[in-house]
N, C-alpha and C positions, 0 to 999 in steps of 0.2 A: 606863114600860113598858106596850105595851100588851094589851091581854085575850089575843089571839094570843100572845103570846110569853110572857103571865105562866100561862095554860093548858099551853103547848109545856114550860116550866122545869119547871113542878109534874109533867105525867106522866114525864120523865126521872127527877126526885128519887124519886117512885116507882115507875120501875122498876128502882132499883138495891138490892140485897137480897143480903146477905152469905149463903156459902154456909151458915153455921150455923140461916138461917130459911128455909131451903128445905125442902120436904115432896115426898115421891115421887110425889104429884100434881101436875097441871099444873099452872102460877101462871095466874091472873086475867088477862085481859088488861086493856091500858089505853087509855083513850080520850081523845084529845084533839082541841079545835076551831080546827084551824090547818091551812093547807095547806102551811105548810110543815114540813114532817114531817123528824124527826132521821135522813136516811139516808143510804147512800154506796152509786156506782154502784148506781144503782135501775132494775128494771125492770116493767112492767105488765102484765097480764093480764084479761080481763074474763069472767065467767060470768054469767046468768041475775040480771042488775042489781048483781052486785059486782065492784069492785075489787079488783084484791091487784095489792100492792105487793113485791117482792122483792128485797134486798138484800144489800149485806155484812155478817156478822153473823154471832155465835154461831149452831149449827144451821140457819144460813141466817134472815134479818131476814126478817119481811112482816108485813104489816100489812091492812086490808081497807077497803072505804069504799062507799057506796053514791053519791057526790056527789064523790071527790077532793078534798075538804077537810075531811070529819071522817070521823079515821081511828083505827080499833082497833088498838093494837100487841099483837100476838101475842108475850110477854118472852120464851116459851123457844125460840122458831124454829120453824122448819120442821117441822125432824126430830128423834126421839126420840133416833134414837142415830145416829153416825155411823158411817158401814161400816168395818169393820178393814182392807179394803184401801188406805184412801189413808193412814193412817199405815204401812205397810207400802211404801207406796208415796212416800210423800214422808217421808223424817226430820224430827224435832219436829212436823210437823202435830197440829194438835191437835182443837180446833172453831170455828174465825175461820174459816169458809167465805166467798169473795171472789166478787164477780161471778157472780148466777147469770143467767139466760138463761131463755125460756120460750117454748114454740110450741104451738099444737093445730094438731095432723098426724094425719091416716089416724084420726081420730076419738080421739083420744090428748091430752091434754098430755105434754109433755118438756120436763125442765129439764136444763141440763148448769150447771154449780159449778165452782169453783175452788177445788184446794187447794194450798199455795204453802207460801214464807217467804218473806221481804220481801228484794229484791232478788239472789234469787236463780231458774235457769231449771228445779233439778229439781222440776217441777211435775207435776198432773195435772187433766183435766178429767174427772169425776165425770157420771154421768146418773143421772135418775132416771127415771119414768114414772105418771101416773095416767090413771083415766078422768074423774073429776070435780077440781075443786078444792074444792068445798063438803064433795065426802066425803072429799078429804083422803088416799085409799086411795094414797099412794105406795109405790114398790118401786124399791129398790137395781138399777139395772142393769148396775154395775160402772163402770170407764174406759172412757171414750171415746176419749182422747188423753195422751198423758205425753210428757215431755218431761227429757233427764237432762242434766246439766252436763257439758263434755267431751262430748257425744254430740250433743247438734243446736245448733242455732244459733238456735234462737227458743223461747220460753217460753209453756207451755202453763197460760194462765190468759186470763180477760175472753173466756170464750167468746160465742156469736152464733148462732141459727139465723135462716135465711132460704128460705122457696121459694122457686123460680122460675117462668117461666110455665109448664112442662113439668109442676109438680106436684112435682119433686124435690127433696128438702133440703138443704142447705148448710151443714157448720161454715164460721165465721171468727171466728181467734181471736188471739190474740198481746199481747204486751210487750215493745218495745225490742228486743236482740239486731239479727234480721236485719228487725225489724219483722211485720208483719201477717202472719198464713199464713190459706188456704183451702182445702177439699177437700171433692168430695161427698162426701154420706153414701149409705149403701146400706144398706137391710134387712138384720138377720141372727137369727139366734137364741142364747138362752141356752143350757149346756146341760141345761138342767130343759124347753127347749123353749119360752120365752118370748118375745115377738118383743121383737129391741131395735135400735142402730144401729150401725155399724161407719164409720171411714172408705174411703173407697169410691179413694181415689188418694194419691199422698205431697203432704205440701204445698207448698208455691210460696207465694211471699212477690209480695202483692198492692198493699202499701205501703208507703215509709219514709221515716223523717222528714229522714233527712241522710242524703244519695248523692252519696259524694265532695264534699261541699259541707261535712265539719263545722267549725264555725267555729273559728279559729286557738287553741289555747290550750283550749279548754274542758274543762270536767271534769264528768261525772255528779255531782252534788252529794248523792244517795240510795244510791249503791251503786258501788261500785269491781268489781264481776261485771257488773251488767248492761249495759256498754259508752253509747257517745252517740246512740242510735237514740231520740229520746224519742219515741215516739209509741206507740198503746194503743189500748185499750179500743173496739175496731172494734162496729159496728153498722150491715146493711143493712138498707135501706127503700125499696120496691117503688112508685114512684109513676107512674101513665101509663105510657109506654115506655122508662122508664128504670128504672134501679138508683143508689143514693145510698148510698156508701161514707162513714159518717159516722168521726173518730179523735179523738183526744185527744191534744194535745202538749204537750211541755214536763212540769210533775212536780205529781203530786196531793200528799196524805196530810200535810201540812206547815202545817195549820190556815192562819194570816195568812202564810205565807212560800209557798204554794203558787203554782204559775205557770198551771196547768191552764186551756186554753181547745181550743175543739175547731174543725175543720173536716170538710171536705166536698167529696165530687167525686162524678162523676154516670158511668155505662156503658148500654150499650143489652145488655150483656152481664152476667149475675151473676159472671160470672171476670174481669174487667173489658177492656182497660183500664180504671181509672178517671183521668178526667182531669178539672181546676180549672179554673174560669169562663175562665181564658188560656189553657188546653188543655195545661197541663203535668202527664205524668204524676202519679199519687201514688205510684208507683213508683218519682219520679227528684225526691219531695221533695216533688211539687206538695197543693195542699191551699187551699179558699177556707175564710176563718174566718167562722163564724156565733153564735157565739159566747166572749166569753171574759169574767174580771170586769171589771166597771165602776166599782171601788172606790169609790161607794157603799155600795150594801147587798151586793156580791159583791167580794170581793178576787181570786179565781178561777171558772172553772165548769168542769166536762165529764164526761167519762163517761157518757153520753147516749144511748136511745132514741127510737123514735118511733113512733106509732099511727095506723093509724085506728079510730078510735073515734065513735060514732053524732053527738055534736054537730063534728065536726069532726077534721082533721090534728092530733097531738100530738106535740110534742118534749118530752122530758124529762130531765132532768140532774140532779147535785147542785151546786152551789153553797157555796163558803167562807163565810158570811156574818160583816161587817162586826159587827155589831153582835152576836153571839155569839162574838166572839173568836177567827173561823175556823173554828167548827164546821160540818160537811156538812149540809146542810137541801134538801130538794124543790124545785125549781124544778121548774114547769109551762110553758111556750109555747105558745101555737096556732102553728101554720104556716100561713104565706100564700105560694101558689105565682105567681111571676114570672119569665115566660119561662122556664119546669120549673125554675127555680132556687128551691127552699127560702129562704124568710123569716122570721125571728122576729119577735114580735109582741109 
């Protein structure tokens, strides 16, 4: 075993702490010297020389880093408490917040979350807002999006902001069902008078993974509600004169049994088309793969972002690793751009 991994094991074993030794102050955080950090669908953000890392995770995961290899885990999340609306809004939710998102807009961060149950579409995506992330000063903005069983046909979780060139924002967000949905956003207010985001159009499904193509016999192997649509966890990324619709197919959350690898297709439009390196829509299936496990050290990958950040293009994903028994861990990539086509490295 080596220092990375016997480092990674130890800050896990202490972060796990039985409710009975909890104290109504914050827990400590923990610090470990490994780049591969214990998280699932992660996404990045940077302030005045720090990292934060945000995840799926009680009160939302994040973590900080000054270098993206030694990283502080923040044990009780995000958020103090979680808003009474999205268990009002979604039955059994609890605090396993899924998928968050993160943008600095109109001199703002915005985060939008996911609140869910597993395999099923009545969901909701949650916002929230600060001015800093150093101060931390977040505020409940309500729902952004929801989504009800019998009532739409795609599932409102693994959200996504994106501008465009025009300066205007973007949800995309979606699981399975009818695939990928997008819509702009539009300014609006609370009514205390707060400025927050609303969607700005109904959504339109942007991608899917089987269109009329699904293969003879198959069966969702994670849920009998959420149909053969596998595909997920959408993220766009602005590079030169295009837009790069990154997804996620086939099924995470299943440690060494997971299938998850992700693709990729490119628009000169943020509402796409998107179409693959052969120019087949990702509307009508298409999708070039950039990554997926190499069962080696990954049995699966996906769920993935990407940055620009000051030393360079970053992809980033989780990974099932091999030698943790499937457990989700950081993967980092640089991207190398070829023929505007994204390359891992």
């Amino acid at each position: 075993m080596n220092k990375s991994t016997l480092f990674f094991l130890l800050a896990m074993l202490l972060s796990v702490t039985s409710s009975g030794q909890r104290r109504a102050k914050r827990m400590m955080p923990v610090i470990f010297q490994t780049d591969t950090a214990f998280v699932h669908d992660p996404v990045m953000a940077h302030e005045n020389g720090t990292y934060y890392a945000f995840y799926t995770g009680r009160n939302i995961g994040f973590a900080t880093s000054a270098d993206r290899k030694t990283w502080t885990v923040h044990r009780d999340g995000l958020l103090t408490a979680i808003p009474k609306w999205t268990r009002d809004s979604v039955a059994k939710f609890k605090s396993h917040i899924w998928a968050p998102d993160i943008i600095r807009w109109h001199g703002r961060w915005w985060m939008a979350y996911s609140c869910s149950t597993f395999g099923k579409n009545t969901s909701a995506i949650g916002l929230l807002s600060c001015t800093s992330l150093e101060k931390a000063d977040w505020q409940d903005m309500g729902c952004l999006v929801a989504s009800r069983e019998g009532r739409d046909n795609w599932n409102a979780i693994d959200p996504n902001f994106c501008e465009d060139g025009q300066g205007n924002l973007w949800l995309t967000w979606g699981s399975f069902w009818d695939g990928i949905q997008q819509s702009p956003l539009a300014v609006a207010h609370t009514p205390d008078g707060r400025k927050t985001l609303r969607l700005a159009d109904k959504p339109r499904t942007i991608a899917r993974r089987y269109y009329k193509n699904t293969p003879q016999g198959f069966q969702n192997p994670t849920s009998k509600h959420a149909g053969l649509n596998a595909i997920e966890a959408p993220f766009i990324f602005r590079h030169g004169e295009y837009y790069y619709l990154f997804v996620s197919w086939d099924y995470c959350c299943q440690g060494m049994k997971s299938t998850y690898r992700t693709v990729v297709g490119r628009s000169r439009s943020i509402s796409g088309p998107y179409l693959d390196r052969e120019g087949k829509p990702m509307s009508e299936g298409g999708g070039t793969l950039i990554i997926e496990g190499d069962k080696q050290q990954y049995e699966a990958a996906g769920h993935c972002a990407a940055y620009h950040f000051a030393d360079g293009d970053l992809f980033i994903c989780h990974g099932y690793a091999i030698a943790l028994g499937g457990q989700s861990v950081l993967i980092q990539k640089p991207i190398r751009w070829v023929d505007d086509w994204p390359v891992l490295e």
